[in-house]
C-alpha positions in Angstrom: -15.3 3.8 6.1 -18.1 5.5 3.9 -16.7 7.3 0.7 -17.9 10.5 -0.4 -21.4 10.3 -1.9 -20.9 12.1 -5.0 -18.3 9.7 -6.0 -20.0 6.6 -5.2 -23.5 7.7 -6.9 -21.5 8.6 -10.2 -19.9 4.5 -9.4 -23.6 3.8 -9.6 -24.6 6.1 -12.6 -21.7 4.5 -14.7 -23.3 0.9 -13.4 -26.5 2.0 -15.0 -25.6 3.0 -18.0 -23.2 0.1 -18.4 -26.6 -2.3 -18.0 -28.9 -0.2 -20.2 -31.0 1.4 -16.9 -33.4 3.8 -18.6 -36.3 6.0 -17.2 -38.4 3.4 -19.2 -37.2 0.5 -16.8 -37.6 2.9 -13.7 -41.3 3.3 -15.0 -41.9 -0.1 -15.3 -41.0 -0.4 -11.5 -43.3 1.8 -10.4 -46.3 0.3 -12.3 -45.2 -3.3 -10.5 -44.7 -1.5 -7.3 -48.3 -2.3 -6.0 -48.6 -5.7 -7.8 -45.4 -6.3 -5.9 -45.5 -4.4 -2.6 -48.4 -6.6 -0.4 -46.3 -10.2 -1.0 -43.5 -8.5 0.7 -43.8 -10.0 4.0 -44.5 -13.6 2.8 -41.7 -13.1 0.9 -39.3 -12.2 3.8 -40.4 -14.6 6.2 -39.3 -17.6 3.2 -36.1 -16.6 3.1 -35.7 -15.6 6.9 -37.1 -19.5 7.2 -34.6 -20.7 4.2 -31.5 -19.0 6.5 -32.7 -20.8 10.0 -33.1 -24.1 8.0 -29.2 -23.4 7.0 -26.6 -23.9 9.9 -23.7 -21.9 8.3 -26.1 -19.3 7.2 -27.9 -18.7 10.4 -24.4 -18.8 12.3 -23.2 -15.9 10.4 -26.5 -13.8 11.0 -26.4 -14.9 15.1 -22.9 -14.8 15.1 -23.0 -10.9 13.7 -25.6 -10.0 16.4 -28.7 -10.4 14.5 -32.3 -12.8 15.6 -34.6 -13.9 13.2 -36.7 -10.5 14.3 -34.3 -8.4 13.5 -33.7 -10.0 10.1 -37.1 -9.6 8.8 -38.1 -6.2 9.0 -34.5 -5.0 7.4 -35.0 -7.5 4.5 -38.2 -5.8 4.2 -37.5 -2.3 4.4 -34.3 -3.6 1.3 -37.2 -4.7 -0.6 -39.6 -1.6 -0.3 -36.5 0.5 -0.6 -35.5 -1.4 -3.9 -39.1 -1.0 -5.4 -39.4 2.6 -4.1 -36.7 4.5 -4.9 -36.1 7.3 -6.0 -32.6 5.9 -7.2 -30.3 8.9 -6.1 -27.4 9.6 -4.0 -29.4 8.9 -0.6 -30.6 5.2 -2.3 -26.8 4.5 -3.5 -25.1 5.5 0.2 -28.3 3.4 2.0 -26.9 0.5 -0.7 -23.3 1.3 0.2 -24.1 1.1 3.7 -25.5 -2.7 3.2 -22.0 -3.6 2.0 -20.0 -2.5 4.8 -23.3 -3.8 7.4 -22.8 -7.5 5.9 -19.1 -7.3 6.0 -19.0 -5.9 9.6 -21.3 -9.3 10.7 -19.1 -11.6 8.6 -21.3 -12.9 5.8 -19.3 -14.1 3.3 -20.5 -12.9 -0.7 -21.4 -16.0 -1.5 -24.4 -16.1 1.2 -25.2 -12.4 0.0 -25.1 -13.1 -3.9 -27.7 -16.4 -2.5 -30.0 -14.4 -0.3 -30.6 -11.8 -3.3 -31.0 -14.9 -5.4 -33.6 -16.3 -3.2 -35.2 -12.7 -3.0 -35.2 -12.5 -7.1 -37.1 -15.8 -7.6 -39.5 -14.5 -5.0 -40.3 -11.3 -6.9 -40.1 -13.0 -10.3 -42.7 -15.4 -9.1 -45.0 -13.2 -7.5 -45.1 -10.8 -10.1 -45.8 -13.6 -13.0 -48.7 -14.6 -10.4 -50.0 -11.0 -10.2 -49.4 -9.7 -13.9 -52.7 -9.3 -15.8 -51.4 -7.6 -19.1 -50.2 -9.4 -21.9 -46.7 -11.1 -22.0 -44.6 -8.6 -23.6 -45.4 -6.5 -20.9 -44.5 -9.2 -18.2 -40.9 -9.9 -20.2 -40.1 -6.2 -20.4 -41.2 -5.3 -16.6 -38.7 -8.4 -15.8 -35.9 -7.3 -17.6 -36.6 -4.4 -15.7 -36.9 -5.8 -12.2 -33.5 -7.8 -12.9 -31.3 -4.8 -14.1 -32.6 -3.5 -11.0 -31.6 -6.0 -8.8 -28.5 -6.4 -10.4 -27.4 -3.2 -9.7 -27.8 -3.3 -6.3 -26.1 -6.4 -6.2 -23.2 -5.1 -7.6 -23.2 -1.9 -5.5 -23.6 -3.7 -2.5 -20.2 -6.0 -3.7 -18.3 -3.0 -4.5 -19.3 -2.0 -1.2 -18.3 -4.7 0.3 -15.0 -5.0 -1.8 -13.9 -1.8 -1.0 -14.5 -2.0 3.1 -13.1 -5.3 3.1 -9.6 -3.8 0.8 -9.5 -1.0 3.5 -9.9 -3.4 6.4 -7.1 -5.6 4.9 -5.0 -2.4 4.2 -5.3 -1.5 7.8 -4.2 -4.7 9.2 -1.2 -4.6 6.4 -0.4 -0.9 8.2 -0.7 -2.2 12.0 1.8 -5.2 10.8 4.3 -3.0 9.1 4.2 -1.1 12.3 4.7 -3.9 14.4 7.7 -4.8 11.6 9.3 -1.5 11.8 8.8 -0.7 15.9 10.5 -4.3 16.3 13.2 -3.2 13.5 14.0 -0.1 15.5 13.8 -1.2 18.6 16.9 -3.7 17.6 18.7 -1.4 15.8 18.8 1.6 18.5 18.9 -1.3 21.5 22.3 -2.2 20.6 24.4 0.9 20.6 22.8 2.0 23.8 24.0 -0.9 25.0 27.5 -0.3 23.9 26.6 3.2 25.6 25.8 2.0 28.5 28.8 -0.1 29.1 31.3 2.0 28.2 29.7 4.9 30.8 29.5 2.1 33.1 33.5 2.0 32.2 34.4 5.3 32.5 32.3 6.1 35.9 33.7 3.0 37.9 37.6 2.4 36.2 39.9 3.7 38.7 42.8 5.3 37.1 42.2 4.5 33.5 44.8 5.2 31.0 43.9 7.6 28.4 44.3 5.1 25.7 41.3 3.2 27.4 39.3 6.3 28.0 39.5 7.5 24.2 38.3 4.3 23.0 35.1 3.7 25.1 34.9 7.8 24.0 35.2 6.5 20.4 33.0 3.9 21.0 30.2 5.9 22.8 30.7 8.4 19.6 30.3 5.7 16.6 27.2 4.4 18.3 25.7 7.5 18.9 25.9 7.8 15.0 24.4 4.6 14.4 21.5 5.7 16.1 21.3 9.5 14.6 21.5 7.2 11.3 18.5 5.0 11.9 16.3 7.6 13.4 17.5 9.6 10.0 16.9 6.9 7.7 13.1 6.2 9.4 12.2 10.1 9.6 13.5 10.4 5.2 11.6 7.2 4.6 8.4 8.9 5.8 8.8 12.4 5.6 10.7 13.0 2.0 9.6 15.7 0.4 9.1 16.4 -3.5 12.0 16.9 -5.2 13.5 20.4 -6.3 15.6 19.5 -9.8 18.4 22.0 -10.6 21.3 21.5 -12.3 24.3 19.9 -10.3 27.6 18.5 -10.2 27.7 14.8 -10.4 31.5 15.0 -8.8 30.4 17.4 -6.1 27.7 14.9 -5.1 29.6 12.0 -5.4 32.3 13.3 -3.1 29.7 14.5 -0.7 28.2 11.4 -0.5 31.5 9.2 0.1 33.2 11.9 2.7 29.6 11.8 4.7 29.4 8.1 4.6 32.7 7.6 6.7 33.6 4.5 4.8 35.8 2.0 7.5 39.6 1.5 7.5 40.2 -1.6 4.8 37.9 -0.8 2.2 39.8 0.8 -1.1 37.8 4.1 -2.5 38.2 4.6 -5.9 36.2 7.6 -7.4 36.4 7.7 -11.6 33.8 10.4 -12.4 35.8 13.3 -15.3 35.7 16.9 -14.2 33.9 18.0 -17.4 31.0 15.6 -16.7 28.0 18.0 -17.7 25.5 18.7 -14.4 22.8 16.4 -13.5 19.1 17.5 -13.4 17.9 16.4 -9.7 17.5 17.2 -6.2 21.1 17.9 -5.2 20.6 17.2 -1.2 17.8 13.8 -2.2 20.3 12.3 -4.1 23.2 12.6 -1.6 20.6 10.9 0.3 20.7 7.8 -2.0 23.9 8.2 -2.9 25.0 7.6 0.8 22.9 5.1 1.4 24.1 3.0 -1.7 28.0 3.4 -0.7 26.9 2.1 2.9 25.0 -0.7 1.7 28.4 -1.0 -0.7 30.6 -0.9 2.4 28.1 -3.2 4.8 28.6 -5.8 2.0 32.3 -5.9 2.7 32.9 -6.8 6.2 36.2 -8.0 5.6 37.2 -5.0 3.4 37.6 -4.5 -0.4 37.1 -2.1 -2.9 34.8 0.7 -3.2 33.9 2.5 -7.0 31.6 5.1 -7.0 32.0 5.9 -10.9 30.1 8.8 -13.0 30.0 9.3 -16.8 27.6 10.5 -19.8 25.7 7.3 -21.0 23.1 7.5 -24.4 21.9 11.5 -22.9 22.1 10.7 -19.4 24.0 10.8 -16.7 25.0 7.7 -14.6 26.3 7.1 -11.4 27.1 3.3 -10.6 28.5 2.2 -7.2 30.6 -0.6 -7.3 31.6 -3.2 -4.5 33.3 -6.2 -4.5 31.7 -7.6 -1.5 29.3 -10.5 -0.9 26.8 -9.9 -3.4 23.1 -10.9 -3.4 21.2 -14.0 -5.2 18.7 -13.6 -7.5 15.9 -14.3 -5.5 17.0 -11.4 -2.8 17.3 -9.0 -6.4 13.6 -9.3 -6.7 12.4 -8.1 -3.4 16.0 -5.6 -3.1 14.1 -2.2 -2.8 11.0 -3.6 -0.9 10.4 -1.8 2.8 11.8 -3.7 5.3 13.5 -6.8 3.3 17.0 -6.8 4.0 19.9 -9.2 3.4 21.7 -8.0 6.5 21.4 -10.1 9.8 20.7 -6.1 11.1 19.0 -3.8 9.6 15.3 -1.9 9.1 15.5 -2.6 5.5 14.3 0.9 4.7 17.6 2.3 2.8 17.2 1.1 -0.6 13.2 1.4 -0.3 14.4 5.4 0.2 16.7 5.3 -2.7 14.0 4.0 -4.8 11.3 6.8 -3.5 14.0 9.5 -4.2 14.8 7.9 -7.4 10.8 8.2 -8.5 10.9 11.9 -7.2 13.8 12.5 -9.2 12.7 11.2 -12.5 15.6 8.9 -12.1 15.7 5.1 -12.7 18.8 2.5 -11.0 19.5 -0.9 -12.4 21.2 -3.9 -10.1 23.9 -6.4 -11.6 25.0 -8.9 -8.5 26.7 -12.2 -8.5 27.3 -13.9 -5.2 30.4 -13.8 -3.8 31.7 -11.4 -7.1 30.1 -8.2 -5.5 27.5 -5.9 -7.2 27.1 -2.7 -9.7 24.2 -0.6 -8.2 23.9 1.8 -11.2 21.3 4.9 -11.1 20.3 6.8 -14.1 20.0 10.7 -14.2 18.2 13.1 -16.7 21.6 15.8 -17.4 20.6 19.3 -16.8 19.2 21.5 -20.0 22.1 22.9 -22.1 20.3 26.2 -21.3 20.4 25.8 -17.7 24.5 24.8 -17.8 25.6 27.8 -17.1 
């Protein structure tokens, strides 16, 4: 992964400045250049010698598919490149390339931040042997020499830092696709299996009553839904657009949201939300979204029924929609990591829904708070901005 140039040579510009890099200092390179330039080779071949005299060092270099030959001339051609220049946007990507090139072989920043060490005591030596002005000069043409090699130090770090983020980033991606392929593939197994049994009923029963025959229907319906909804759930997650904000009706949307939500048989809906609630300010169909998934996650929490409140009111300028359970609740520890992407506190379940709620919730300008006590249920309340009085009409 190389970044675009222009970005990465301003990185570098800032790096300069940041160190005091003048045309003065660049000046003073090129007057050293030819005091420096002949010791080169010496130069490489002590530290080349200084690696193969280092097991863990010289396993990295084999190890990454470098010899001792190979090694030399590019340490050479990162000297003469240092002490050449011209220090542009070619130089800086050249630098940048270094970074990724030792993190592709598996040297670790420690050997790197050594090696340049090794190659700064080299220069620093050779040039105090081959200096003939007086000593100011010497100091200044230093200072000069080590801003220099400092900045390329630190480019080729950020180099390296930012290949090795994206590497880690990728491998964070391939395992949260392994999570959520394994995630799906339990969640949609299971109702095909219901599926599939129930069609293996209804194609070999001989005679079956009708009473039998509408329940494996039933059965082969509610499953079908189960899987509509986690397909659903997993296309929102990745696909959810920005949100439109009009005014709404924070009744209307509650209503939706319970009716769509088919909450089961022993589970008590009570809906306390005033008819002259001013509109909310939102994405009317995002926040049925979240809506619905909140009263499921409210109804998955009672298994063995309970009561449902899905309650809306004005609170300080906004408007509020909590939804109530009385369910199993969740510890504090499972509060922390609630809205994360695939943590869940159900033995089943992608753990995407709440992630959504929160995505809509940012899209929306909206906020939601969580009050849970185990075993005493939870308050999942969200926060709207109420509509403009201008727009009320």
């Amino acid at each position: 992964m190389y970044p675009d140039q222009d970005r990465i040579h301003r990185r570098y510009v800032d790096l300069q400045a940041y160190v005091g890099w003048s045309e003065d200092d660049a000046g003073r390179i090129r007057g050293i250049r030819p005091l420096l330039l002949p010791h080169l080779p010496s130069l490489v071949e002590e530290v080349s010698a200084a690696i193969a005299r280092h097991p863990a060092a010289q396993q990295i270099v084999s190890g990454g598919g470098l010899s001792g030959e190979d090694l030399e001339p590019a340490l050479l051609h990162w000297l003469t490149d240092l002490l050449t220049g011209p220090y542009d946007r070619d130089y800086v990507a050249r630098r940048w390339r270094v970074g990724a090139q030792l993190l592709r072989i598996g040297v670790e920043q420690v050997y790197t931040n050594a090696a340049i060490s090794r190659l700064r005591d080299g220069l620093v030596r050779h040039l105090g042997s081959a200096w003939a002005g007086d000593r100011n000069g010497l100091v200044a043409a230093l200072r000069s020499l080590n801003k220099l090699v400092d900045l390329d130090l630190a480019k080729i770090e950020d180099a390296y830092q930012s290949e090795y983020i994206s590497r880690l980033q990728g491998h964070e991606r391939l395992a949260m696709l392994g999570q959520i392929a394994g995630g799906i593939a339990h969640e949609i197994r299971n109702p095909l299996n219901v599926i599939k049994t129930s069609h293996y009923f209804l194609r070999s029963a001989r005679n079956p009553t009708a009473e039998k025959r509408d329940e494996h229907m039933q059965r082969i319906e509610r499953n079908v839904r189960q899987a509509e909804h986690v397909i659903s759930t997993l296309t929102s997650f990745a696909r959810m657009p920005a949100a439109d904000r009009k005014p709404f009706s924070l009744r209307a949307g509650i209503k939706e949201a319970v009716e769509d939500s088919a909450v089961p048989a022993g589970i008590e809906v009570v809906v306390d939300c005033p008819d002259d609630l001013p509109p909310a300010l939102a994405d009317f169909a995002q926040i049925r979204i979240a809506l619905g998934n909140l009263v499921r996650n409210a109804c998955d929490a009672m298994p063995n029924g309970g009561r449902l409140t899905v309650r809306g009111r004005a609170l300080d300028g906004a408007a509020e929609i909590a939804v109530i359970d009385t369910g199993v609740g969740i510890t504090a520890a499972q509060l922390e990591r609630i809205t994360e992407p695939l943590f869940s506190t159900k033995a089943r379940g992608l753990g995407l829904g709440l992630a959504l709620v929160r995505i809509i919730l940012d899209r929306n300008g909206a906020s939601m708070s969580i009050a849970s006590e185990p075993g005493q249920g939870s308050t999942f309340a969200v926060r709207l901005a109420l509509a403009p009085q201008r727009e009320r009409e």
